[in-house]
N, CA, C and O atoms as a GROMACS GRO file, in nm:
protein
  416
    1UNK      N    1  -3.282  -2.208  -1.505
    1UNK     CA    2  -3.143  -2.195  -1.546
    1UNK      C    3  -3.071  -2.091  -1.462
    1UNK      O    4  -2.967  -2.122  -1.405
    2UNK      N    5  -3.120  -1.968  -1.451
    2UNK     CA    6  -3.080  -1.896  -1.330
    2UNK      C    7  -3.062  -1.919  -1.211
    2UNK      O    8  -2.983  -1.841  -1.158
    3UNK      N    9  -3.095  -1.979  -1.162
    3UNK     CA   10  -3.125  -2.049  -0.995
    3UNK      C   11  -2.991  -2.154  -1.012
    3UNK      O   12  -2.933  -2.192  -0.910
    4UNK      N   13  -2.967  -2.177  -1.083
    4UNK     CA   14  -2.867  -2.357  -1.104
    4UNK      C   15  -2.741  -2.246  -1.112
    4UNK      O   16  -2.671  -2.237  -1.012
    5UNK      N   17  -2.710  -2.158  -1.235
    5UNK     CA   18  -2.605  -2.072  -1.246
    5UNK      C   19  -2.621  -1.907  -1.209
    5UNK      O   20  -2.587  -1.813  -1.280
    6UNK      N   21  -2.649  -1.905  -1.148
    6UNK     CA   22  -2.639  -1.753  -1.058
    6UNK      C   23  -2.538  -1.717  -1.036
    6UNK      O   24  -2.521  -1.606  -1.085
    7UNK      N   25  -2.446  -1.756  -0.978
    7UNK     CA   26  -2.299  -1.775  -0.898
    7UNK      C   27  -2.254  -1.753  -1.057
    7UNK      O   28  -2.251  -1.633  -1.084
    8UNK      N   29  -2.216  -1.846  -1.181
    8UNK     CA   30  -2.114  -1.780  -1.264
    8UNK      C   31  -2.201  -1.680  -1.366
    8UNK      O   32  -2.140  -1.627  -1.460
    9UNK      N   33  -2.332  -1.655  -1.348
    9UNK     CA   34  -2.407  -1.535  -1.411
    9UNK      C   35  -2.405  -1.386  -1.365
    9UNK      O   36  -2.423  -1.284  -1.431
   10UNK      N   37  -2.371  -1.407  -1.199
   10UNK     CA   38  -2.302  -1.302  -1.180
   10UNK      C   39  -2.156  -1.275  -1.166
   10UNK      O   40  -2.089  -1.186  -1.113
   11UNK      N   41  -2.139  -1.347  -1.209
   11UNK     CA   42  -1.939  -1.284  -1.231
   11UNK      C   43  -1.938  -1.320  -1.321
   11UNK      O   44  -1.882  -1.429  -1.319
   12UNK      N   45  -1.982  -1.286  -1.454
   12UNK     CA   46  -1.990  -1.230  -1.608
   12UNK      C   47  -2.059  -1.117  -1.568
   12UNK      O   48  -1.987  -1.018  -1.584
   13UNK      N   49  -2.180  -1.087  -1.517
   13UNK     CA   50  -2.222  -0.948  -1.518
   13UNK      C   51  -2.133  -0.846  -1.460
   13UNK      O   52  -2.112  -0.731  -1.498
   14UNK      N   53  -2.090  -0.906  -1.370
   14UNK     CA   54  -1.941  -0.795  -1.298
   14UNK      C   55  -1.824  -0.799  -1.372
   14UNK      O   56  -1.752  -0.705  -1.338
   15UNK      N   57  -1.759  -0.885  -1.484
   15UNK     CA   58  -1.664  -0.871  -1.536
   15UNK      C   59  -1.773  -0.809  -1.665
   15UNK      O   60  -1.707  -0.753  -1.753
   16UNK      N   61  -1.848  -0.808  -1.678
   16UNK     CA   62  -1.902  -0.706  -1.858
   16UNK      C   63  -1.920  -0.584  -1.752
   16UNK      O   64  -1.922  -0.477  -1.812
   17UNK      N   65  -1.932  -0.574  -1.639
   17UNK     CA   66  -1.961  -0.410  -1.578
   17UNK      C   67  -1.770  -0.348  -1.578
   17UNK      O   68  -1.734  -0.238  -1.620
   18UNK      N   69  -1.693  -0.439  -1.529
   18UNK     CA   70  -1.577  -0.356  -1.488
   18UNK      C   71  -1.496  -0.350  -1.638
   18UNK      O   72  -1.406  -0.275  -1.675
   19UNK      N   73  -1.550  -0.438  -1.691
   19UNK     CA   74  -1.453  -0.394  -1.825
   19UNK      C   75  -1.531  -0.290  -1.915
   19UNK      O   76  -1.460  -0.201  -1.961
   20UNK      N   77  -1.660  -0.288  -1.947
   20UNK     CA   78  -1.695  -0.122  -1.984
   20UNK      C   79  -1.675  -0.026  -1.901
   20UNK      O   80  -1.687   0.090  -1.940
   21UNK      N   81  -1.642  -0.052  -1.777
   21UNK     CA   82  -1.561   0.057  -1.685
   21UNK      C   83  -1.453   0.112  -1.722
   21UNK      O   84  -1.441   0.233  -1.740
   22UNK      N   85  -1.362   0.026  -1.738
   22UNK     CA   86  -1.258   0.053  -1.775
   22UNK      C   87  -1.191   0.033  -1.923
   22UNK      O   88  -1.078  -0.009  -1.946
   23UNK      N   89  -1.270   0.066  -1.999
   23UNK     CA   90  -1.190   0.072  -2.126
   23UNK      C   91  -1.233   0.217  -2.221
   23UNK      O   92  -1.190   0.261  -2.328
   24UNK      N   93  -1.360   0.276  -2.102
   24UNK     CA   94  -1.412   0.426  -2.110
   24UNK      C   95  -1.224   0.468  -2.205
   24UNK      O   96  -1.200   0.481  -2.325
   25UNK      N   97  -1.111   0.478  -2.058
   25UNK     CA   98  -1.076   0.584  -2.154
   25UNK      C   99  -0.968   0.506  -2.277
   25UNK      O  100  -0.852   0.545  -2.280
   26UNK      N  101  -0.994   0.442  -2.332
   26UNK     CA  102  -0.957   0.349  -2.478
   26UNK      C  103  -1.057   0.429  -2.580
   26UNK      O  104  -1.010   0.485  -2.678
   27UNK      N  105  -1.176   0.432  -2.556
   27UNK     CA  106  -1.275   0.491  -2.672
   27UNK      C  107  -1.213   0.572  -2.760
   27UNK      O  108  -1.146   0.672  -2.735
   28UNK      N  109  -1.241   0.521  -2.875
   28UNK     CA  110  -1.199   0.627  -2.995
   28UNK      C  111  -1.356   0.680  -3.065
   28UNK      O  112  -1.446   0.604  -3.102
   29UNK      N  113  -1.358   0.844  -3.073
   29UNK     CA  114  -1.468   0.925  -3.094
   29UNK      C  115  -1.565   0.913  -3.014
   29UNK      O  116  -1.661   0.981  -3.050
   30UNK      N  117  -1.581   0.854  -2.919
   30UNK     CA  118  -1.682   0.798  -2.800
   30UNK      C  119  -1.740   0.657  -2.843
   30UNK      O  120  -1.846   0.620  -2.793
   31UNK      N  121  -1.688   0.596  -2.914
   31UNK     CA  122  -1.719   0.483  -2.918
   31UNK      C  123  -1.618   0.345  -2.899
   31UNK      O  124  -1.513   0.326  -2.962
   32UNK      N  125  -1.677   0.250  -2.792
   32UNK     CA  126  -1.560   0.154  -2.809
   32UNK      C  127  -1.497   0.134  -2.945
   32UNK      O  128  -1.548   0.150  -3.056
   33UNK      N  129  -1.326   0.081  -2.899
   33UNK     CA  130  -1.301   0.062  -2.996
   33UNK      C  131  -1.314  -0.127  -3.089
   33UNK      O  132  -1.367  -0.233  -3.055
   34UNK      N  133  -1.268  -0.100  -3.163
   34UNK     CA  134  -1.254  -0.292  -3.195
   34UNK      C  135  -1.172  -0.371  -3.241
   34UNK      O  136  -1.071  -0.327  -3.295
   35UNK      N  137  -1.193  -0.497  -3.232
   35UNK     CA  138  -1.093  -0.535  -3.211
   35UNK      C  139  -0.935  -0.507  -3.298
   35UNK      O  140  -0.823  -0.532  -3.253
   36UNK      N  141  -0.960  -0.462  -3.401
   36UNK     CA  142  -0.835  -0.414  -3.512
   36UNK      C  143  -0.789  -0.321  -3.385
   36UNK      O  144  -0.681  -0.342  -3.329
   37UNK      N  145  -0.865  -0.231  -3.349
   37UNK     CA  146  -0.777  -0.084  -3.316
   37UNK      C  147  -0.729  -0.135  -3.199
   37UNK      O  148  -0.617  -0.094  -3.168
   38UNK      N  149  -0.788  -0.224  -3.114
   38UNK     CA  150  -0.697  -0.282  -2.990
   38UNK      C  151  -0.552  -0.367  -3.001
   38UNK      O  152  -0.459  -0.360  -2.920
   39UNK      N  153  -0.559  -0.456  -3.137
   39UNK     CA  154  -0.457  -0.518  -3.163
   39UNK      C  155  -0.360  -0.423  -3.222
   39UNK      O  156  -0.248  -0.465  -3.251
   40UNK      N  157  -0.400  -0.266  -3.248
   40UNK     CA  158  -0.260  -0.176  -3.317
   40UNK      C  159  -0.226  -0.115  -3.203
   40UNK      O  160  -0.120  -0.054  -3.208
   41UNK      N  161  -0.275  -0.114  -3.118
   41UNK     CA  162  -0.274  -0.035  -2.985
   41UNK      C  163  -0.134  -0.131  -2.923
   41UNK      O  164  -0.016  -0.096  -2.919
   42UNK      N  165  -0.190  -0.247  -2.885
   42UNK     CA  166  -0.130  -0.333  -2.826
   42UNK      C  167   0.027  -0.341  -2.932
   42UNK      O  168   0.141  -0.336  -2.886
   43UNK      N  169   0.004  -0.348  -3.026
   43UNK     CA  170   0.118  -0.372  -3.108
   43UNK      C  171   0.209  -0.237  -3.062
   43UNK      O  172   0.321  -0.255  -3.013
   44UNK      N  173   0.169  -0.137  -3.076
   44UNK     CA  174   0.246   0.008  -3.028
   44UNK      C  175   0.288   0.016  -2.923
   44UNK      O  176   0.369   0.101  -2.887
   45UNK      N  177   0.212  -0.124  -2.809
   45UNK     CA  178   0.268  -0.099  -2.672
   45UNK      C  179   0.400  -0.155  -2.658
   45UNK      O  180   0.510  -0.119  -2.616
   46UNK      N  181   0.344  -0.263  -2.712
   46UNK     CA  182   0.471  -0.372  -2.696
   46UNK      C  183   0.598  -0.349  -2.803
   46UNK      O  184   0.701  -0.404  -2.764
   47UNK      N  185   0.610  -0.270  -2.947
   47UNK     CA  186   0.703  -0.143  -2.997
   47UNK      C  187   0.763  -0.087  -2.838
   47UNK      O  188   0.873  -0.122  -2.795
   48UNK      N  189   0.687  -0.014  -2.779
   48UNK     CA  190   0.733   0.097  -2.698
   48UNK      C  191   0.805  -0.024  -2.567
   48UNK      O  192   0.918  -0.007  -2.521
   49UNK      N  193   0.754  -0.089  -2.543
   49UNK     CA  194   0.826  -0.216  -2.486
   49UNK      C  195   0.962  -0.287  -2.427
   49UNK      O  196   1.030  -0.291  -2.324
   50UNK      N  197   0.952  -0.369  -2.632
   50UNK     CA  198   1.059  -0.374  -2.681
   50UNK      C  199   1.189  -0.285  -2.664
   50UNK      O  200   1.300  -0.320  -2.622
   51UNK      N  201   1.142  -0.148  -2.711
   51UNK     CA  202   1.264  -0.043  -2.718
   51UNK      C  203   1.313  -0.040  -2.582
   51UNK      O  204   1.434  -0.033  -2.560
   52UNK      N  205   1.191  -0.049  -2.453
   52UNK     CA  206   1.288   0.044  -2.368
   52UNK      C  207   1.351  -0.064  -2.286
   52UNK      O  208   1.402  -0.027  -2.180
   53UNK      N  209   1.358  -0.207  -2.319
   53UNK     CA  210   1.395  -0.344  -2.274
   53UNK      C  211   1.570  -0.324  -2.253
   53UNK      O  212   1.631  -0.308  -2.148
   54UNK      N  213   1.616  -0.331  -2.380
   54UNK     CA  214   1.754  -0.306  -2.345
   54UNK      C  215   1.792  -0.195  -2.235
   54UNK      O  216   1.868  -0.233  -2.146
   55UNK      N  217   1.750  -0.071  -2.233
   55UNK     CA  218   1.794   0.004  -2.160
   55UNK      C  219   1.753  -0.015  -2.006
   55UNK      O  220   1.824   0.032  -1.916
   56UNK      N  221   1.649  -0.079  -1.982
   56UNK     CA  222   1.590  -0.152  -1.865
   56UNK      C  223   1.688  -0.254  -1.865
   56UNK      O  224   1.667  -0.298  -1.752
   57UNK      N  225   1.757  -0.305  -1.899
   57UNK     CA  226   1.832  -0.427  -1.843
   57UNK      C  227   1.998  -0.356  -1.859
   57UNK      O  228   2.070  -0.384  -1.764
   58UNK      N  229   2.042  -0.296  -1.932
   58UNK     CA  230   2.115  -0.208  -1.887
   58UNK      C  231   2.128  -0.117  -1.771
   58UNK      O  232   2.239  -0.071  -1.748
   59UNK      N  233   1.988  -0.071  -1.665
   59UNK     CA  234   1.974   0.014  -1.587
   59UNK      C  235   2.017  -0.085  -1.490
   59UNK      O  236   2.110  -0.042  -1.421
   60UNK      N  237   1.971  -0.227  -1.456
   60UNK     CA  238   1.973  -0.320  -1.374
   60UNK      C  239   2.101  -0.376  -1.351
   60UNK      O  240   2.140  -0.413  -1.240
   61UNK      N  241   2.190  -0.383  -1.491
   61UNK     CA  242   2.368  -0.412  -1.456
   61UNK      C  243   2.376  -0.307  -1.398
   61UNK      O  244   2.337  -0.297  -1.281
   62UNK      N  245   2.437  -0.188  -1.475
   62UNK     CA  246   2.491  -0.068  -1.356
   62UNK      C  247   2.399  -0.103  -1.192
   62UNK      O  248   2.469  -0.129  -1.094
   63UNK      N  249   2.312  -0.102  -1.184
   63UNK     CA  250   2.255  -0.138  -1.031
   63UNK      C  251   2.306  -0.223  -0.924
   63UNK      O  252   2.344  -0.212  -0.808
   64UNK      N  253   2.291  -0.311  -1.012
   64UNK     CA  254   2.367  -0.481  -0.961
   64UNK      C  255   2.529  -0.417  -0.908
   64UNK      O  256   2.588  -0.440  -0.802
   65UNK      N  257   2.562  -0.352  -0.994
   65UNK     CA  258   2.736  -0.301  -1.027
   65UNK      C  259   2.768  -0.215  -0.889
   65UNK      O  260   2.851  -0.238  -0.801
   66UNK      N  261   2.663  -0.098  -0.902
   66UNK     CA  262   2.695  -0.012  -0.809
   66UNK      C  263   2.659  -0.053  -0.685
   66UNK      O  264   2.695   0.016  -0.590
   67UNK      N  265   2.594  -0.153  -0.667
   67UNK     CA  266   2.528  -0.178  -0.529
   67UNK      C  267   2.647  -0.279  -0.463
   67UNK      O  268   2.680  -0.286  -0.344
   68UNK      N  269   2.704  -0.360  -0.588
   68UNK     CA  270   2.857  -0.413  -0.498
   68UNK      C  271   2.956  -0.297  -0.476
   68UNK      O  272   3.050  -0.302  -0.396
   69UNK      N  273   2.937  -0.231  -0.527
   69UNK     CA  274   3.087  -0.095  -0.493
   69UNK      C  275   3.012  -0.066  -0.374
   69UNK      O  276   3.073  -0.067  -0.267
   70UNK      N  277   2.846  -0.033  -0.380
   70UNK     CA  278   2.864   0.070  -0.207
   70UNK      C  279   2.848  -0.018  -0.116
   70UNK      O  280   2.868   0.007   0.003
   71UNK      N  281   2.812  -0.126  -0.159
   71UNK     CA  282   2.817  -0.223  -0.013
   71UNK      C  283   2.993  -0.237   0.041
   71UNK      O  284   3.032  -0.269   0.153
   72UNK      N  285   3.054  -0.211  -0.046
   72UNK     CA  286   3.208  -0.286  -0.014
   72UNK      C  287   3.231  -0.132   0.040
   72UNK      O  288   3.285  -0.129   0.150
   73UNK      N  289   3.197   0.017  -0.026
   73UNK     CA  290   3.295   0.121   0.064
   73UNK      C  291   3.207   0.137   0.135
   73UNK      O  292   3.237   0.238   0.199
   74UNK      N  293   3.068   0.085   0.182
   74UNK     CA  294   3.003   0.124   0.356
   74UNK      C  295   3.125   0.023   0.424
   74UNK      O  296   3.220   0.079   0.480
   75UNK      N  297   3.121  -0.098   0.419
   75UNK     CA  298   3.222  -0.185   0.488
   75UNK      C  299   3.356  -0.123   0.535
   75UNK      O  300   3.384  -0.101   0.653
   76UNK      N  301   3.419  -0.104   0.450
   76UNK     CA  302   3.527   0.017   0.427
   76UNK      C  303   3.505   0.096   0.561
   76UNK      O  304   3.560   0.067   0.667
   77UNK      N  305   3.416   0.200   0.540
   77UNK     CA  306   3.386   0.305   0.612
   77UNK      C  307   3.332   0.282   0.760
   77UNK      O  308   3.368   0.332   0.867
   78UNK      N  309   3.235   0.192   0.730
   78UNK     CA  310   3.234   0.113   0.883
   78UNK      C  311   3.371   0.067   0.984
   78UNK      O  312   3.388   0.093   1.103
   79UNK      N  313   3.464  -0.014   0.884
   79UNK     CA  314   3.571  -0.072   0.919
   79UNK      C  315   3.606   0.087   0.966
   79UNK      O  316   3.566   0.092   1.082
   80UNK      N  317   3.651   0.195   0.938
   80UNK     CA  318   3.707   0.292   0.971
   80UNK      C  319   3.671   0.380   1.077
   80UNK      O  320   3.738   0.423   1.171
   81UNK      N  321   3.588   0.393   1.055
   81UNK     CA  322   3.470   0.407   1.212
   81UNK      C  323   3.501   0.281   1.339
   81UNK      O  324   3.536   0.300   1.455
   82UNK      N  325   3.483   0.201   1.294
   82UNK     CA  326   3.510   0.096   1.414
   82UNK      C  327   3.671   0.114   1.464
   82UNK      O  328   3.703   0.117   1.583
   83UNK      N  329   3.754   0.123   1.364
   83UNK     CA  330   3.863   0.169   1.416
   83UNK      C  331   3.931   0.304   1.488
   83UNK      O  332   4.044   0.307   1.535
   84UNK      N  333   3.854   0.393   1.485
   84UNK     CA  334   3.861   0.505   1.540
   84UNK      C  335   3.778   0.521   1.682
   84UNK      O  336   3.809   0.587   1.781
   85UNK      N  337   3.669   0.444   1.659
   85UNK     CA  338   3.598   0.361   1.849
   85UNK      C  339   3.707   0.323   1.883
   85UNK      O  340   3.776   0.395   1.957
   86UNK      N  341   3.758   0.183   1.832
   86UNK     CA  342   3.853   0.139   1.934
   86UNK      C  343   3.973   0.205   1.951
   86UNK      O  344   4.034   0.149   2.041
   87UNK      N  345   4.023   0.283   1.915
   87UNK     CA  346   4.127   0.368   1.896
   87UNK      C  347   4.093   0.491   2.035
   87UNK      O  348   4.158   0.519   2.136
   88UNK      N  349   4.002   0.526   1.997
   88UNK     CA  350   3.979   0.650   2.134
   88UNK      C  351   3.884   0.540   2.217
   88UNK      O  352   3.801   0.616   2.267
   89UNK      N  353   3.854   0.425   2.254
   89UNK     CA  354   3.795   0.351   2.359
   89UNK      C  355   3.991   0.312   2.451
   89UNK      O  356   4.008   0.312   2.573
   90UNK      N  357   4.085   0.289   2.360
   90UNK     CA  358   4.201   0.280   2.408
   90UNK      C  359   4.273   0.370   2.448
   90UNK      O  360   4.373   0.343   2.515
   91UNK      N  361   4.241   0.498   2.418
   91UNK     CA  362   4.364   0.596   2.475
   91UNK      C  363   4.293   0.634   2.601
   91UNK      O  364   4.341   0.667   2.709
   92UNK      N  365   4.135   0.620   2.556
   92UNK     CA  366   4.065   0.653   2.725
   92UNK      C  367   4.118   0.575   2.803
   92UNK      O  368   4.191   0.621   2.890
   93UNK      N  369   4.096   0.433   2.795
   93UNK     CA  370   4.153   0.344   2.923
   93UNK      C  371   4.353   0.402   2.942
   93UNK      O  372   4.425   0.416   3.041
   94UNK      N  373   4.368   0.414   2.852
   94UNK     CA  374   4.486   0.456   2.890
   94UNK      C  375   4.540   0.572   2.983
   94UNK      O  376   4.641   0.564   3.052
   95UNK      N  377   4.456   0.682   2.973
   95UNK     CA  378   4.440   0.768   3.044
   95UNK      C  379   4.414   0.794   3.183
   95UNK      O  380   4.454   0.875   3.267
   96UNK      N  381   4.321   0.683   3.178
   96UNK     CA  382   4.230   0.645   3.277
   96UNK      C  383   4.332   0.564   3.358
   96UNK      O  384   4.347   0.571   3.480
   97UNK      N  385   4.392   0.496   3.282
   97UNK     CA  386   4.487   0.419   3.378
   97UNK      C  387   4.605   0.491   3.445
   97UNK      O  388   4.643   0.478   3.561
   98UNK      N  389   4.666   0.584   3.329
   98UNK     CA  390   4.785   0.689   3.385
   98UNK      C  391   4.733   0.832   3.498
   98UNK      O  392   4.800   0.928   3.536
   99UNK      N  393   4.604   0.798   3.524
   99UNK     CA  394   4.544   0.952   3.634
   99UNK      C  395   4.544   0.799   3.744
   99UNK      O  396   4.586   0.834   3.854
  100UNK      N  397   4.514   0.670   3.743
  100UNK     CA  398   4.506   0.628   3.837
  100UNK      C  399   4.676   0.601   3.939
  100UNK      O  400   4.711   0.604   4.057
  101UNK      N  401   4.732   0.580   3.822
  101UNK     CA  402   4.896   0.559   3.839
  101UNK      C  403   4.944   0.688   3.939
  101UNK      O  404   4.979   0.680   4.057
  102UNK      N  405   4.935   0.811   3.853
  102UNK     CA  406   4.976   0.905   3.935
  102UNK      C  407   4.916   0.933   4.027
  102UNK      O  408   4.974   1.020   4.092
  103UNK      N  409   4.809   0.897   4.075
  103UNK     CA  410   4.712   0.902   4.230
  103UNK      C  411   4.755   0.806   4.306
  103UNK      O  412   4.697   0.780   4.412
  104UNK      N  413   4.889   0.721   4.254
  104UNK     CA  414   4.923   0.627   4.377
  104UNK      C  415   5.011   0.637   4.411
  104UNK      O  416   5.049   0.569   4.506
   0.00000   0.00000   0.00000
């Protein structure tokens, strides 16, 4: 019987090794706990959950919100910047053109 299922006899022995691995720190008094105290556990998580759900989806409007305002005043500000390049890219040529003027 071993020889035929080896392959799924050892991945039960590695899932019963990593889950007494990890439920070490769950133990109540040093002893696992069972199943009642996992289902009040779980119930307290999903309490703590619940509550902070609204304010998690409240955090995500304002987000959504503010992320269209700063995308629109980088644009803004870009736009203003770009206009102040071309603004002094023009008075240079202009300059440039009036030192050539008076050199002729």
């Amino acid at each position: 019987f071993r020889k035929k299922n080896a392959a799924a006899i050892d991945a039960f022995e590695e899932a019963d090794k990593y889950i007494a691995e990890h439920i070490k720190p769950y133990y109540i008094k040093g002893k696992p706990p069972k199943l009642n105290e996992l289902q009040a556990m779980s119930a307290k998580l999903k309490e703590k959950y619940n509550a902070l759900v609204p304010e998690h989806n409240t955090f995500l409007r304002r987000k959504a919100a503010a992320s269209q305002y700063s995308r629109q005043v980088r644009k803004y500000l870009d736009a203003q910047h770009q206009q102040e390049r071309n603004r002094q890219y023009q008075e240079k040529k202009r300059s440039q053109q009036r030192n050539k003027d008076t050199l002729e």
